[in-house]
C-alpha positions as a Python dict, from the first residue, in 0.01 Angstrom:
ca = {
    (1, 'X'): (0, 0, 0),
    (2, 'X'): (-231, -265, 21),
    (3, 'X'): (-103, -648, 56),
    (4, 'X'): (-149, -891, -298),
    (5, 'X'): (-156, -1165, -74),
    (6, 'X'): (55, -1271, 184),
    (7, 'X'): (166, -1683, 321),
    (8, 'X'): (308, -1805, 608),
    (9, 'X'): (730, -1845, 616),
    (10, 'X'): (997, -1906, 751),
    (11, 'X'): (1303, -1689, 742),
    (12, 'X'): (1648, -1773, 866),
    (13, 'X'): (1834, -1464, 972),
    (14, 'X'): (2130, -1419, 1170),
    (15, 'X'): (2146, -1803, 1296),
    (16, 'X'): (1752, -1771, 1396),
    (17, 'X'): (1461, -1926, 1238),
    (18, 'X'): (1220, -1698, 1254),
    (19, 'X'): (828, -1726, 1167),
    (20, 'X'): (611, -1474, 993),
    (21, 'X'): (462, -1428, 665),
    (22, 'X'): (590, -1304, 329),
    (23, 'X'): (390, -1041, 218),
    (24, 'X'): (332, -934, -117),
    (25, 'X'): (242, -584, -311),
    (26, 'X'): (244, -450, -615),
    (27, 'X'): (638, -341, -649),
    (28, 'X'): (803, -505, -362),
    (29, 'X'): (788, -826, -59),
    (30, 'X'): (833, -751, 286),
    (31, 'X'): (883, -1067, 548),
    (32, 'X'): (734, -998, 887),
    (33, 'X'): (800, -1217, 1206),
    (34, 'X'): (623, -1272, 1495),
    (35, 'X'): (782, -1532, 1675),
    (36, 'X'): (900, -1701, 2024),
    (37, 'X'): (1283, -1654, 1869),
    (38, 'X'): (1225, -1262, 1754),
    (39, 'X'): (1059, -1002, 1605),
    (40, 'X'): (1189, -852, 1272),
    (41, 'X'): (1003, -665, 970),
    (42, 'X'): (1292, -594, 669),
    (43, 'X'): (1212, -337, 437),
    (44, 'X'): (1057, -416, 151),
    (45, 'X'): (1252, -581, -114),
    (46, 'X'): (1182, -441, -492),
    (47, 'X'): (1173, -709, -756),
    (48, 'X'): (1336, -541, -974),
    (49, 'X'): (1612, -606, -725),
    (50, 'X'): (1629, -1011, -734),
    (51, 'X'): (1902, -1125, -925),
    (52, 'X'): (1834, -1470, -893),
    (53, 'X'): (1556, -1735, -674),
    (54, 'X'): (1723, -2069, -588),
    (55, 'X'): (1508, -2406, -470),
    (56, 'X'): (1682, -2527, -163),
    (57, 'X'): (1602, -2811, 91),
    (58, 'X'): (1510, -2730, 416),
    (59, 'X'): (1700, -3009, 676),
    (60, 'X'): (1875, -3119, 380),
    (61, 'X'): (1588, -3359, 244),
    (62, 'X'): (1244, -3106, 238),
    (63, 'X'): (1229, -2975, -35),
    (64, 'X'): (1031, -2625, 36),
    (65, 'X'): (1300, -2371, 82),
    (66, 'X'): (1372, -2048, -193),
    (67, 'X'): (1701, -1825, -153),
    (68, 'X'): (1645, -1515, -281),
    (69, 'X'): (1937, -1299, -404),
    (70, 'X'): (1957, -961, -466),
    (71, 'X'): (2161, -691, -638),
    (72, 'X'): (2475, -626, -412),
    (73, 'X'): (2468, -975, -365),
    (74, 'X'): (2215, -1000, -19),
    (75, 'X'): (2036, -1321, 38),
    (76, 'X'): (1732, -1386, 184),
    (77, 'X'): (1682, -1744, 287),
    (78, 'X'): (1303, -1916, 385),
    (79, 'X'): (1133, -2234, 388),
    (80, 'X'): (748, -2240, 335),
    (81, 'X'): (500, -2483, 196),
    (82, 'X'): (367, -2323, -115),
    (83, 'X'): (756, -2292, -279),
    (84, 'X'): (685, -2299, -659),
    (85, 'X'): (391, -2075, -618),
    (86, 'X'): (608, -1815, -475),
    (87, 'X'): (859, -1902, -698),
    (88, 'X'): (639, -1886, -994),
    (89, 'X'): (498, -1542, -844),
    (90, 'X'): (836, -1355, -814),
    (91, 'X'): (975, -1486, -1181),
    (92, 'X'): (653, -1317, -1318),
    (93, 'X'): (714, -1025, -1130),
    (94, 'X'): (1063, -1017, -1260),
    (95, 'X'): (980, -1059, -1583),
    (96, 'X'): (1239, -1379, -1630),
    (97, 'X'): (1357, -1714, -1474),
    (98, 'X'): (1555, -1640, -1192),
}
């Protein structure tokens, strides 16, 4: 259960920005926060569950955000600098353009 590789994120949740990192493994992502605003570790996220990634702007003009969205239609919203690696990373996992 060792981490791929993990980067530092943002993740807005339940009208809180929280930060963390996004941490990768073989199967699945988990995001976990340590922040002033709240603690929170989700469980991890197959990606053989994502349905579709979406670029968004963070603030409306910086571009570094990525909604993720799941089967059962769940989103998971962050903003980090490194978006089209990550992007890039979960389309190969998934085996197709989300």
């Amino acid at each position: 259960m060792n981490e791929e590789w993990k980067t530092p994120a943002n993740y807005f949740y339940d009208g809180r920005t929280l930060t963390g990192y996004l941490c990768f493994y073989k199967d699945y992502f988990v995001y976990k926060a340590d922040s002033v605003t709240g603690s929170l570790v989700f469980q991890g996220i197959p990606y053989s569950e994502i349905e579709k990634i979406k670029e968004t702007n963070t603030l409306a003009v910086i571009p570094n955000g990525l909604i993720i969205y799941t089967q059962g239609e769940k989103q998971y919203q962050f903003s980090m600098m490194n978006r089209s690696k990550i992007k890039n990373f979960l389309q190969s996992k998934i085996g197709r353009k989300a």
